[in-house]
N, CA, C and O atoms as a Tinker XYZ file with bonds, in Angstrom:
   464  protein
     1  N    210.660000  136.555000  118.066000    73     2
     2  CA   209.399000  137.112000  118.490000    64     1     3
     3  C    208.298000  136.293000  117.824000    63     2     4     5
     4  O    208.151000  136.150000  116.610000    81     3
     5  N    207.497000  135.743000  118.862000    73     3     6
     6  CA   205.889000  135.007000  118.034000    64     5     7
     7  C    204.548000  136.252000  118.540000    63     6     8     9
     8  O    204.351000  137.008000  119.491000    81     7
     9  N    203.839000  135.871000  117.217000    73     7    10
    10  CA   202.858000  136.649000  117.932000    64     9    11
    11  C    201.704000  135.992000  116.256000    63    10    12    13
    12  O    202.015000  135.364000  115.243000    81    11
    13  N    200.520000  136.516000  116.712000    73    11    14
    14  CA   199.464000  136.197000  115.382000    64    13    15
    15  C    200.305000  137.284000  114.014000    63    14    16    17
    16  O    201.170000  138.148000  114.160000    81    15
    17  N    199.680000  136.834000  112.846000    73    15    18
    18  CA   199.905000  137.536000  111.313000    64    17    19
    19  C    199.447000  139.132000  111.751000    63    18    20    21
    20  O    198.687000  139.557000  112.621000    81    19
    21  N    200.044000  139.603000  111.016000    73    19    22
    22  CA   199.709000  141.197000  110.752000    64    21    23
    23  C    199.988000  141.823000  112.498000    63    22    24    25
    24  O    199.431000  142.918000  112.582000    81    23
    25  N    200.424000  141.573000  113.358000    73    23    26
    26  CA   200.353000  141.806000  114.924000    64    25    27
    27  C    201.153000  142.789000  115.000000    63    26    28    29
    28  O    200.849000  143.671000  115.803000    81    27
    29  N    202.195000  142.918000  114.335000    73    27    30
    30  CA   202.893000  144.299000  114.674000    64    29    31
    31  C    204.299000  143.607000  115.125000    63    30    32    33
    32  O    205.200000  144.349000  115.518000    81    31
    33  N    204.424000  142.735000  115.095000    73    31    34
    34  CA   205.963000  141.639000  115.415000    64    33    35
    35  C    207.267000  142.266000  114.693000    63    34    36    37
    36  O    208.394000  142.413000  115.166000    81    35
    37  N    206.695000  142.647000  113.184000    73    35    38
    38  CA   208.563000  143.659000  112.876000    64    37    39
    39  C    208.715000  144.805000  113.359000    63    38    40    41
    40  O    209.822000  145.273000  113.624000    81    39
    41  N    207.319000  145.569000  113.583000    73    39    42
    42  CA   207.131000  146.675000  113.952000    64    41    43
    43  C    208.061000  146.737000  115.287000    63    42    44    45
    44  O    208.990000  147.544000  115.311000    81    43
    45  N    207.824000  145.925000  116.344000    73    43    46
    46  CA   208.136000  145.787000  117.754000    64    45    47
    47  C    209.937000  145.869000  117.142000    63    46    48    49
    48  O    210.750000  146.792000  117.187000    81    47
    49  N    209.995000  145.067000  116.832000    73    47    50
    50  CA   211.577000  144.944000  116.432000    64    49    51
    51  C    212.379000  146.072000  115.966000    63    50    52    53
    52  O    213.509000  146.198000  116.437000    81    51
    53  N    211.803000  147.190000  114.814000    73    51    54
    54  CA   212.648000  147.782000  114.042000    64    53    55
    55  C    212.583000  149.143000  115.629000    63    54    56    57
    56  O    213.507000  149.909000  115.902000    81    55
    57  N    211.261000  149.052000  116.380000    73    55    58
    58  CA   211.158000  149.729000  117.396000    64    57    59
    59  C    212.509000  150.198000  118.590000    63    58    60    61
    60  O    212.842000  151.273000  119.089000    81    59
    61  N    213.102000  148.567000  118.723000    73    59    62
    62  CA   214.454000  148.054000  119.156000    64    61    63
    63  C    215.420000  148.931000  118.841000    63    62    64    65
    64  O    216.006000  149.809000  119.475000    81    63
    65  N    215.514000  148.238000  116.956000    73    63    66
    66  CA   216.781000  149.057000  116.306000    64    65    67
    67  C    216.763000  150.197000  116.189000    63    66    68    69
    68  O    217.888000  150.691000  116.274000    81    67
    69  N    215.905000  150.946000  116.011000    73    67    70
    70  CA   215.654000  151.869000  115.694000    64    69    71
    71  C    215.730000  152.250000  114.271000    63    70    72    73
    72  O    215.881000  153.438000  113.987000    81    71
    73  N    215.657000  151.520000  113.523000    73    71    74
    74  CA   215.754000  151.618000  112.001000    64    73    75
    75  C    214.548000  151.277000  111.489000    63    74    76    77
    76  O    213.843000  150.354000  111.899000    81    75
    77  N    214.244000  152.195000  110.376000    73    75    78
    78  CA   213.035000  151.008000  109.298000    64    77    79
    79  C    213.827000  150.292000  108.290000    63    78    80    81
    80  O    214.565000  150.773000  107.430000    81    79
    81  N    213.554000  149.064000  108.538000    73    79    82
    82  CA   214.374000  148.588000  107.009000    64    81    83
    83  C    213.408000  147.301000  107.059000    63    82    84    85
    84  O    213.450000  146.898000  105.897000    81    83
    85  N    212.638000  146.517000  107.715000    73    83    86
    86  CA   211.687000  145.540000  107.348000    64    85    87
    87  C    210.625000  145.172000  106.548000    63    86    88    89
    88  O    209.628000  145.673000  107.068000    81    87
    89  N    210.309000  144.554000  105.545000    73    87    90
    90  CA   209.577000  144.508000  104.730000    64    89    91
    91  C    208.014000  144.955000  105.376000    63    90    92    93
    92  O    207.769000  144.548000  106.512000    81    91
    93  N    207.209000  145.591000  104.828000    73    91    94
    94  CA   205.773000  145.754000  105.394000    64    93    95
    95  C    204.595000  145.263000  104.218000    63    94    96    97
    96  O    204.483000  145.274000  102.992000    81    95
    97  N    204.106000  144.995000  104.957000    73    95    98
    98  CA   202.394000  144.515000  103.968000    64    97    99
    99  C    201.031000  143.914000  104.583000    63    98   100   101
   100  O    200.512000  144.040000  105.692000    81    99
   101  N    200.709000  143.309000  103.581000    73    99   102
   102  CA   199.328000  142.739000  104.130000    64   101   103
   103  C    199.518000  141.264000  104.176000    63   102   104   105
   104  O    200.128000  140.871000  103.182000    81   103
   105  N    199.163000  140.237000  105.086000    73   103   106
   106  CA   199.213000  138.860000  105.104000    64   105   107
   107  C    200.287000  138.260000  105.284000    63   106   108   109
   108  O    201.063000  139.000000  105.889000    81   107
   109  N    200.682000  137.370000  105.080000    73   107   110
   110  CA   202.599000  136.921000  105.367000    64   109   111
   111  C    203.205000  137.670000  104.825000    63   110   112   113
   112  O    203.153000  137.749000  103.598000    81   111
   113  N    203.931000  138.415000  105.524000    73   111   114
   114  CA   205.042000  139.415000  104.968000    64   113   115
   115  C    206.377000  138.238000  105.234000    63   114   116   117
   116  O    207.202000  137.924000  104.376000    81   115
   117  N    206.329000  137.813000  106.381000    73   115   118
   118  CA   207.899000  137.223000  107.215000    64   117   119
   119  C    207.330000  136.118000  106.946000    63   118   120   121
   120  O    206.229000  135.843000  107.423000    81   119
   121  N    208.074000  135.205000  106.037000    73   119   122
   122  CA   208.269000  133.773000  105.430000    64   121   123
   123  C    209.106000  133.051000  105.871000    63   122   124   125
   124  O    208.763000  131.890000  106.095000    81   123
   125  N    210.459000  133.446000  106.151000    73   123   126
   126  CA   211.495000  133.377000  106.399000    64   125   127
   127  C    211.651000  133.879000  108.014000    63   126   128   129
   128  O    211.206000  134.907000  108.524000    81   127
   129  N    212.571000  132.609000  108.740000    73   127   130
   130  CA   212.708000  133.618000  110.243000    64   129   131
   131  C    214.005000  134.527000  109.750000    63   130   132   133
   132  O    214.865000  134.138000  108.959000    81   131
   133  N    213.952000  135.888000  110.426000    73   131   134
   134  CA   215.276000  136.243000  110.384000    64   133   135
   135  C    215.590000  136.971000  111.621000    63   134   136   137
   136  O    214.842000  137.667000  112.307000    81   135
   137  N    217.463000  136.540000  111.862000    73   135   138
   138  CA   217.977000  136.723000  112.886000    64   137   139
   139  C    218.601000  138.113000  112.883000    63   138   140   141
   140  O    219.418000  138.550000  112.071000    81   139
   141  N    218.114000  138.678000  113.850000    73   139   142
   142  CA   219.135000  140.114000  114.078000    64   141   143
   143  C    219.771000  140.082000  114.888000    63   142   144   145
   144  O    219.574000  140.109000  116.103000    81   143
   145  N    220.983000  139.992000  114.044000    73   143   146
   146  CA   222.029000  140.269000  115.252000    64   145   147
   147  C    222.505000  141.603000  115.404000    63   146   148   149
   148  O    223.272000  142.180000  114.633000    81   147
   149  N    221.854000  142.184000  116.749000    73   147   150
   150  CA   222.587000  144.092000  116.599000    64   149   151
   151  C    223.920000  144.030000  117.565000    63   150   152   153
   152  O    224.373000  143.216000  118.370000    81   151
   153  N    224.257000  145.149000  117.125000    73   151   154
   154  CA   225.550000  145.362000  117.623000    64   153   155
   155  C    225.646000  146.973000  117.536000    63   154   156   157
   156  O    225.761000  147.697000  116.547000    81   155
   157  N    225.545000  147.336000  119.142000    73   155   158
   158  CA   226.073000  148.631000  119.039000    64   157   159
   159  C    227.133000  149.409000  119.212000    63   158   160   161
   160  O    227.652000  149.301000  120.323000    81   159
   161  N    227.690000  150.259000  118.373000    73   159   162
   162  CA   228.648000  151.177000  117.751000    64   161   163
   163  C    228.638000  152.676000  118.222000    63   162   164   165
   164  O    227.655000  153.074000  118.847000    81   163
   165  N    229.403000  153.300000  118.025000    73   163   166
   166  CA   229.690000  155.067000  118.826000    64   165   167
   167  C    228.657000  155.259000  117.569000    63   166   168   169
   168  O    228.590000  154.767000  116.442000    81   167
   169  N    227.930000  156.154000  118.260000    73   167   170
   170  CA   227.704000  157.171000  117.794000    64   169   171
   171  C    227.733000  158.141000  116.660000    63   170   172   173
   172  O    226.787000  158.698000  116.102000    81   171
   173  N    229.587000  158.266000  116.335000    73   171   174
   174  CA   229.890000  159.008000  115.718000    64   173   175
   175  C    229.742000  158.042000  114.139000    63   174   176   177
   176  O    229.731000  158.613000  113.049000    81   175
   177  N    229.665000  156.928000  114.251000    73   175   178
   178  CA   229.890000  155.886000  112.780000    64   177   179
   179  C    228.161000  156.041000  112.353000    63   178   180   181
   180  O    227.178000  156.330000  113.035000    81   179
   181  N    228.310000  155.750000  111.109000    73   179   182
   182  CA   226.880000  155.790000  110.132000    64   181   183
   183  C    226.043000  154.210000  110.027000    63   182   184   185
   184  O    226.547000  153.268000  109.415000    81   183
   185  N    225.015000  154.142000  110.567000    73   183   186
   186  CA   224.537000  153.216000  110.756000    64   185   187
   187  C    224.777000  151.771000  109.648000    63   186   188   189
   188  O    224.408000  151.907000  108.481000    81   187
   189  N    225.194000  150.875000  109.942000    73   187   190
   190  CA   225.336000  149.516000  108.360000    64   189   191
   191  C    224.921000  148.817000  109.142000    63   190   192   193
   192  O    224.674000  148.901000  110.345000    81   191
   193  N    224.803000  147.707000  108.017000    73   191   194
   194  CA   223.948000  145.967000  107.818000    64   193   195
   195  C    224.669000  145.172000  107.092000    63   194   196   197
   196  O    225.003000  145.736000  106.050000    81   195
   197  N    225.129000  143.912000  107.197000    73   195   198
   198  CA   225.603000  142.872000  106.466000    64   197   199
   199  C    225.177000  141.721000  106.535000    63   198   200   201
   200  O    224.917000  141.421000  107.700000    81   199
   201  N    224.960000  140.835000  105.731000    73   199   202
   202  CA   224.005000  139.787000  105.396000    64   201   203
   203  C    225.290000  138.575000  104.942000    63   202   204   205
   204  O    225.654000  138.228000  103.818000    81   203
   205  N    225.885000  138.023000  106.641000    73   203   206
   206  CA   227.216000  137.871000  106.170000    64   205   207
   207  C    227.033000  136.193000  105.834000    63   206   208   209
   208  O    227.960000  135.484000  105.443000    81   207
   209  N    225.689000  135.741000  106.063000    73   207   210
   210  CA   225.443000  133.844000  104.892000    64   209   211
   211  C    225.373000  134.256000  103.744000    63   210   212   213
   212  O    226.143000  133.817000  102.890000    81   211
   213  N    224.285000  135.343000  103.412000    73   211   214
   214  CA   224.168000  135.079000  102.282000    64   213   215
   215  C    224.463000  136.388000  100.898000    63   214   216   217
   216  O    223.937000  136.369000   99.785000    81   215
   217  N    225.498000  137.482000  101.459000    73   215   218
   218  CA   225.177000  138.488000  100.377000    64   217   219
   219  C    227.086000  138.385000  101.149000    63   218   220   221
   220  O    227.141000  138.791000  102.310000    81   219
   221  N    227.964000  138.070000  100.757000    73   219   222
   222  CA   229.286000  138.047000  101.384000    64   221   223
   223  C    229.906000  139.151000  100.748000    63   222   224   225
   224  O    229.935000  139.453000   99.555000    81   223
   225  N    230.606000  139.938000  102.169000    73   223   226
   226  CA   231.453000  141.326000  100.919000    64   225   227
   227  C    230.855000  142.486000  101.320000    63   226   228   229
   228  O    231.478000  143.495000  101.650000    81   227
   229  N    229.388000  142.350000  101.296000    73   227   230
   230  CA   229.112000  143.698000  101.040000    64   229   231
   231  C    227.938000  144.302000  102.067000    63   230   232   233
   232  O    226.902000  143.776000  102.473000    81   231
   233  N    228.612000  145.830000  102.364000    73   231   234
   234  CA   228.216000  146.479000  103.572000    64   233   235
   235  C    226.989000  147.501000  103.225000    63   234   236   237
   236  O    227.212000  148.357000  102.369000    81   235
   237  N    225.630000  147.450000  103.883000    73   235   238
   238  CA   224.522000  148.264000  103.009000    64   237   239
   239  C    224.438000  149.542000  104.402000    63   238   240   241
   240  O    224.225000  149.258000  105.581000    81   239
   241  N    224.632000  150.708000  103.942000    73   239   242
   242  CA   224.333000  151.697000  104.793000    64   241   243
   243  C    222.643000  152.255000  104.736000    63   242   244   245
   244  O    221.974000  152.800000  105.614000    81   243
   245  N    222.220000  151.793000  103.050000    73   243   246
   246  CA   220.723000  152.525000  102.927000    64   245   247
   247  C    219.744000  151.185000  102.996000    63   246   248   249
   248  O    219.522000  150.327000  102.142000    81   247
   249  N    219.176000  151.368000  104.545000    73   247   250
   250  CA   218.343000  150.693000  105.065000    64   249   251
   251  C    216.940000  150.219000  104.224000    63   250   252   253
   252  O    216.248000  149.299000  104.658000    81   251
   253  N    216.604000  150.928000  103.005000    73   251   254
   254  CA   215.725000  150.409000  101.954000    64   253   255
   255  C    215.964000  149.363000  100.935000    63   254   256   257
   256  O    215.254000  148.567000  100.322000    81   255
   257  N    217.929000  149.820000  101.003000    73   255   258
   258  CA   218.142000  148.261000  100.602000    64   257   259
   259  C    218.750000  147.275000  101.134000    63   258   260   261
   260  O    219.521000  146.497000  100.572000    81   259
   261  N    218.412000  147.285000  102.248000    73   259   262
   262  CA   218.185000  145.928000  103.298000    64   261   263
   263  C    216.872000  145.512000  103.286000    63   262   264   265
   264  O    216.597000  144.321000  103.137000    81   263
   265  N    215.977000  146.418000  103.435000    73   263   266
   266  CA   214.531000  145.759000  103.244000    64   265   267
   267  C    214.436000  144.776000  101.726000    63   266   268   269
   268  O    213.960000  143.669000  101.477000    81   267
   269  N    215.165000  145.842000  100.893000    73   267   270
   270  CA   214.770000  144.771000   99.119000    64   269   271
   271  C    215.498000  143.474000   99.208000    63   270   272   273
   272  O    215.136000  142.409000   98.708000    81   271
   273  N    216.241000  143.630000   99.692000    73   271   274
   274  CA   217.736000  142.248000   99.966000    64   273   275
   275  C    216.630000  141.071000  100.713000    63   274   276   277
   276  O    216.324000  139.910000  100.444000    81   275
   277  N    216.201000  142.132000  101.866000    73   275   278
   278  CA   215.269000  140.831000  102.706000    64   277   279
   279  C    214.395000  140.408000  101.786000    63   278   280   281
   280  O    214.652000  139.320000  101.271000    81   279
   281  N    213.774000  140.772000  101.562000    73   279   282
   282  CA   212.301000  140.365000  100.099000    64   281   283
   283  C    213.212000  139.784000   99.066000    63   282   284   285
   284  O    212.615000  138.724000   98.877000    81   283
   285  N    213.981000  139.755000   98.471000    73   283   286
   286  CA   214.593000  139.211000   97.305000    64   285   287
   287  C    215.120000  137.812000   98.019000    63   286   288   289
   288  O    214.986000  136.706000   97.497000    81   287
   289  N    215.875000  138.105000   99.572000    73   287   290
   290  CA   216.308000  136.599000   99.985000    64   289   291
   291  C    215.061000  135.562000  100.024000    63   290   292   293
   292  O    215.137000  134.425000   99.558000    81   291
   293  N    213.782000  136.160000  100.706000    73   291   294
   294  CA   212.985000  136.053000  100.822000    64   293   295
   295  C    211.922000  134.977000   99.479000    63   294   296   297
   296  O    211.337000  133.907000   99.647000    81   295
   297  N    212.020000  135.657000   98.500000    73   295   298
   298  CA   211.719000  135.254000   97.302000    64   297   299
   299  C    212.513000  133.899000   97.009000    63   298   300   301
   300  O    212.040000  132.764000   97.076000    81   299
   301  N    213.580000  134.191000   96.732000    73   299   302
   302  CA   214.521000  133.557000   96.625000    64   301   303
   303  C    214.119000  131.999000   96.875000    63   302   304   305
   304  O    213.960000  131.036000   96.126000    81   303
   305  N    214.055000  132.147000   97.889000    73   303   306
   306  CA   213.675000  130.409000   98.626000    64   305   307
   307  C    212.437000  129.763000   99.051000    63   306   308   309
   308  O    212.179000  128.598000   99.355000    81   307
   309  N    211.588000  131.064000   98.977000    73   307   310
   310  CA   210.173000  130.464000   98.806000    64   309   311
   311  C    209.309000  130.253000   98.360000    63   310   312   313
   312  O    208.358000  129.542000   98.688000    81   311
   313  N    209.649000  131.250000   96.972000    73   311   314
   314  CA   208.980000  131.644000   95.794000    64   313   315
   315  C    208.239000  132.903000   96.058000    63   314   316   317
   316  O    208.639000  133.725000   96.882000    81   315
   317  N    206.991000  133.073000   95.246000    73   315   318
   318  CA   206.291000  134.686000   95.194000    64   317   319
   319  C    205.002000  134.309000   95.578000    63   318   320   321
   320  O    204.160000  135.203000   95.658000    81   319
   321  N    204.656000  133.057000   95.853000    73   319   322
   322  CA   203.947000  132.628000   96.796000    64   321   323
   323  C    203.468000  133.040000   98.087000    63   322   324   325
   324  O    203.496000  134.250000   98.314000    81   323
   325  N    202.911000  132.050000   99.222000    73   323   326
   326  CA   202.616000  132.402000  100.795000    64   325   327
   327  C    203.448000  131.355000  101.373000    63   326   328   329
   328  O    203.201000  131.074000  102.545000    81   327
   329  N    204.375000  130.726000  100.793000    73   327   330
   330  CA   205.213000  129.580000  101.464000    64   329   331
   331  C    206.189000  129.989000  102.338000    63   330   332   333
   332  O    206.932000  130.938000  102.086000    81   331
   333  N    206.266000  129.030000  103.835000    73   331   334
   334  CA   207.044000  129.126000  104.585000    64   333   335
   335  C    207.886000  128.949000  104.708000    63   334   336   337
   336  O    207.951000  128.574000  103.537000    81   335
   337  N    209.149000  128.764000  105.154000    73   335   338
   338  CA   210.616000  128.269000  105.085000    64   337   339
   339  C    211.596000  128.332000  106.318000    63   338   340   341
   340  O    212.329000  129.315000  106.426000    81   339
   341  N    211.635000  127.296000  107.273000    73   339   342
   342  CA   212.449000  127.739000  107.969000    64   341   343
   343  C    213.980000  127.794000  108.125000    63   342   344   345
   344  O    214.625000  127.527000  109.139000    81   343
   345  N    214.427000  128.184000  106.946000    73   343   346
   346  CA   215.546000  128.233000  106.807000    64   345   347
   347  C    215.413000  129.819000  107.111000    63   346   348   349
   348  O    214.416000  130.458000  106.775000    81   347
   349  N    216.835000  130.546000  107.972000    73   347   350
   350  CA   216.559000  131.817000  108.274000    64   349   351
   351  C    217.426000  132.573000  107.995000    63   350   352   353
   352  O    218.537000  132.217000  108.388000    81   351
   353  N    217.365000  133.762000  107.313000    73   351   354
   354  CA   218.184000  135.206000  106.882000    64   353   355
   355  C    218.917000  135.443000  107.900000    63   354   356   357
   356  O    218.233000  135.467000  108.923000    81   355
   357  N    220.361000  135.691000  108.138000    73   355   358
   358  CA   220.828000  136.653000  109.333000    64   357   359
   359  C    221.083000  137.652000  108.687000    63   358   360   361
   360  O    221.224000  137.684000  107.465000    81   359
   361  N    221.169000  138.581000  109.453000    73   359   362
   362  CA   221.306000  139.818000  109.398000    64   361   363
   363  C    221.881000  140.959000  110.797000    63   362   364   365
   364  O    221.274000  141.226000  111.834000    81   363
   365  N    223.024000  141.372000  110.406000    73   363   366
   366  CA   223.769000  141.732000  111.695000    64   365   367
   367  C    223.487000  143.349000  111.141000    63   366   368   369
   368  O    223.823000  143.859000  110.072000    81   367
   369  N    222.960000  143.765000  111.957000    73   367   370
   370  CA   223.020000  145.599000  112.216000    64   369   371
   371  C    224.223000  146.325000  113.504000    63   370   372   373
   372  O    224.636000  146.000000  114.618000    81   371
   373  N    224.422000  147.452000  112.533000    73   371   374
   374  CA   225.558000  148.004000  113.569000    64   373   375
   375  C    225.124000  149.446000  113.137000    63   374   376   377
   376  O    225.222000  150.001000  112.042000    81   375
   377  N    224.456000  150.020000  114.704000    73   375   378
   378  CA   224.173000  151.121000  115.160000    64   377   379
   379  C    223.958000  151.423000  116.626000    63   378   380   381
   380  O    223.726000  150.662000  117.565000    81   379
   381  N    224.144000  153.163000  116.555000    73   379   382
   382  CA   224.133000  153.523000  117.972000    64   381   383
   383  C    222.910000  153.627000  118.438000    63   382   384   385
   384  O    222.828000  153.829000  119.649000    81   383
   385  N    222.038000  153.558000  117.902000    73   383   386
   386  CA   220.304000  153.618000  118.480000    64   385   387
   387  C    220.372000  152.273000  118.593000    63   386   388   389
   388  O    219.196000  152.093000  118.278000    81   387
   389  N    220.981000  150.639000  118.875000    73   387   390
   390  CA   220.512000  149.994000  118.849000    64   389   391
   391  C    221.392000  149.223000  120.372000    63   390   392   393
   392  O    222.365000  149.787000  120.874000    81   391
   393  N    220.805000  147.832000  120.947000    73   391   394
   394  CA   221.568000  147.433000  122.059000    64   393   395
   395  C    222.302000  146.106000  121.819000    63   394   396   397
   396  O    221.506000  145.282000  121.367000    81   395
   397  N    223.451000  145.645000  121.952000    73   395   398
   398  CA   223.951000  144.307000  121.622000    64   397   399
   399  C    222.819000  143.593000  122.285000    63   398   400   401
   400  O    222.310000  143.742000  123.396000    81   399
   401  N    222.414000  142.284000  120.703000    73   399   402
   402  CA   221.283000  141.430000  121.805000    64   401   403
   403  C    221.163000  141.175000  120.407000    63   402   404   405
   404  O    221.212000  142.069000  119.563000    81   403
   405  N    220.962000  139.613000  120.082000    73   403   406
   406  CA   220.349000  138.942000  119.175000    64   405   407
   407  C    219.323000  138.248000  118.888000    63   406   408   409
   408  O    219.176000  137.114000  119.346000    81   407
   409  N    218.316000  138.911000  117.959000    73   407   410
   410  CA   216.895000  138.910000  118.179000    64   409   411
   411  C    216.284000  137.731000  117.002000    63   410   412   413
   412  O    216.937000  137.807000  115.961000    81   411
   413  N    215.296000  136.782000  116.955000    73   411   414
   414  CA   214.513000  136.286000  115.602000    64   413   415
   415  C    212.945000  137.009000  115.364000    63   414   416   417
   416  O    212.034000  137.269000  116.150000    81   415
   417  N    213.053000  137.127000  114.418000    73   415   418
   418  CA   211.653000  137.707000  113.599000    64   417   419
   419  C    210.935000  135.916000  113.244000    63   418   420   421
   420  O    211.496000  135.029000  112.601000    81   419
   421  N    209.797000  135.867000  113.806000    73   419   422
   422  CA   209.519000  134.509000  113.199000    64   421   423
   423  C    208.037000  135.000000  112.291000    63   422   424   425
   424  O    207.288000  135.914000  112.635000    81   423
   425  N    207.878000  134.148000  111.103000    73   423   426
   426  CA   206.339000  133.984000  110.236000    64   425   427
   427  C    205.289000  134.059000  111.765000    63   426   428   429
   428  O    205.300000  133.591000  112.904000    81   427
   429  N    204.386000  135.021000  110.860000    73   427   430
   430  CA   203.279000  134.982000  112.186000    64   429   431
   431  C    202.331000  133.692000  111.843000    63   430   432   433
   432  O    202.153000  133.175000  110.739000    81   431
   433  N    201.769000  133.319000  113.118000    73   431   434
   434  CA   200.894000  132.504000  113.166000    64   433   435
   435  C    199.436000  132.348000  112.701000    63   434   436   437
   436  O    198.459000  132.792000  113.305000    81   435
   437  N    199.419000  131.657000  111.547000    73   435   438
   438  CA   198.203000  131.663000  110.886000    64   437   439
   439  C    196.786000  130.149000  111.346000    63   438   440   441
   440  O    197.032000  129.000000  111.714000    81   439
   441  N    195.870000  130.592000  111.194000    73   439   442
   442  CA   194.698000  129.871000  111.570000    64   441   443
   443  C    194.512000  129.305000  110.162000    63   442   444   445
   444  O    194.854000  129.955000  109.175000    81   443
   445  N    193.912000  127.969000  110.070000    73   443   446
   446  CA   193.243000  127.274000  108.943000    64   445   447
   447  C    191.611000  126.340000  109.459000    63   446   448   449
   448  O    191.353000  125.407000  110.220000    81   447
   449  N    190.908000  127.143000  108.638000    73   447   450
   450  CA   189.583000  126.254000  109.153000    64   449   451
   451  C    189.720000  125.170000  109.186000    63   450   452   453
   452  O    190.353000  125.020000  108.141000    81   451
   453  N    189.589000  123.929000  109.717000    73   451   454
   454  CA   188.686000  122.490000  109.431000    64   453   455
   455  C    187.610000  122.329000  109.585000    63   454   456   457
   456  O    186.994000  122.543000  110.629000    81   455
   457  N    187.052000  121.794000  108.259000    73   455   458
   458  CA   185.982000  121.354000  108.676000    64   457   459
   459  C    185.318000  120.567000  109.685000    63   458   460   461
   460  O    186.140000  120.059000  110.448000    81   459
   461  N    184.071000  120.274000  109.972000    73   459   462
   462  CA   183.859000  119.676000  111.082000    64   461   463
   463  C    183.182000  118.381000  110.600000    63   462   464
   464  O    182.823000  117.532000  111.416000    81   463
């Protein structure tokens, strides 16, 4: 998904999954593209996430810490900075509110004056 900074671009997305688990803020939040890959599951199973490049092993059911995982991968490689990186997070979700279909979150598009 492209769209301008602050536009509502994870918003649209977690809209999809039906989950909140995306980092929120003011100014570059999404540094990093990241790929969702959803995958939907019965019903009857409890919604998970696995972060199977870079967190191997391990299955997160509490969607707040998928958001910290994202911000920490996040950190991780770009610093605590406003730096971009297109190296990108996957992230596979498996729930029944959600539709098989693999989605990217991209950095929103920022303006820089030049002078004239």
């Amino acid at each position: 998904m492209l769209g301008s900074q602050s536009a509502g671009k994870s918003s649209v997305l977690e809209s999809i999954v039906g989950l909140d688990f995306l980092p929120r803020g003011d100014g570059v939040v999404t540094r990093r593209p990241l790929e969702l890959r959803l995958n939907h599951i019965d019903e009857n199973l409890k919604p998970y996430a696995v972060f199977p490049e870079e967190v191997a092993g391990k299955k997160f059911t509490n969607f707040n810490e998928v958001r910290d995982t994202i911000i920490r991968l996040t950190d991780e490689k770009c610093g605590n900075s406003k730096n971009i990186l297109d190296l990108p997070i996957v992230l596979q979700v498996y729930s029944h509110t959600c539709p098989d279909l693999t989605l990217i979150d991209l950095p929103g598009i920022t303006r820089i004056a030049i002078g004239a």
